[in-house]
Steps between C-alpha positions, in 0.01 A plus 500: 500500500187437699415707826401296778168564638452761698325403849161655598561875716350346810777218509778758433363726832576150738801455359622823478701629788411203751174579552382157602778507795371821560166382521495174711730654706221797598242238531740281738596807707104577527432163601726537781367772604169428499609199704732703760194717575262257574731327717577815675131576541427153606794541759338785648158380533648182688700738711128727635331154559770369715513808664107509548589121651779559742285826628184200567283721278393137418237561276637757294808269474291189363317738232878641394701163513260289328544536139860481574461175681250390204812532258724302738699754696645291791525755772132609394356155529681456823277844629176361340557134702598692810200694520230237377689260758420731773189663408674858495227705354370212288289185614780236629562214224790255576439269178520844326791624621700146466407559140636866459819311750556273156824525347423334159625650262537873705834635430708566859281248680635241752284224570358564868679796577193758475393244747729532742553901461139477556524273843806721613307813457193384680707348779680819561165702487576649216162521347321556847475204775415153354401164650846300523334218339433693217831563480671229510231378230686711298818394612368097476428581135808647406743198622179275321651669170835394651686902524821403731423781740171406604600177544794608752272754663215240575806204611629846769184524575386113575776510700440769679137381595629145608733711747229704627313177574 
């Protein structure tokens, strides 16, 4: 009776003892790894811009939050608008900063809503004392993009204006 034949060593070392299994599953759990630490790192780097941001270390801040607002990180593209809206450390550019304020396609972004956190902030003094009408720019351009709160808070505030008067 004839022998079948034999397979090749090499074949016998993959199939021997699950070794594939073995295999992918190292280069899946590397993989997610990998992943997990760039996140991580990426996550901390957001973290010392925003920090650099909130303590108006403006120009540090832009140089930091940049390349995260570059790859579409909402809250960073929110920082970058806010400070090229209001010239914080950079030269002022509204048509810029409506264009870091886009939403298209940017994960965690609602349509005129870094407009109006942008309008409530400079209302409140937040970023240092601002024109009103600048403000309520902000505010006009928000409830343009039709975000419900702006809308209310510009109706409250018609209304209170037409009282005044």
């Amino acid at each position: 009776m004839q022998q079948p034949p034999k397979s090749p060593a090499f074949i016998d070392i993959f199939l021997k003892d699950n070794f594939v299994v073995k295999f992918f599953a190292v280069l899946v759990f590397a993989y997610v790894a990998w992943g997990a630490f760039f996140y991580f790192k990426t996550m901390i780097e957001i973290n010392e811009a925003s920090k650099e941001f909130h303590a108006k270390n403006y120009v540090a801040a832009f140089e930091k939050i940049l390349p995260h607002a570059k790859d579409g990180h909402s809250e960073s593209r929110f920082q970058i608008g806010v400070i090229m809206a209001l010239g914080l450390g950079v030269p002022k550019d509204k048509m810029l900063a409506t264009s870091w304020f886009e939403c298209t396609g940017i994960s965690g972004c609602v349509r005129g809503q870094n407009e109006y956190r942008l309008a409530l902030g400079c209302l409140s003094g937040e970023w240092g004392e601002r024109p009103k009408d600048e403000c309520l720019l902000w505010m006009k351009f928000a409830a343009d993009h039709e975000f419900p709160p702006a809308i209310n808070w510009l109706d409250q505030y018609n209304a209170s204006q037409k009282a005044q008067n």
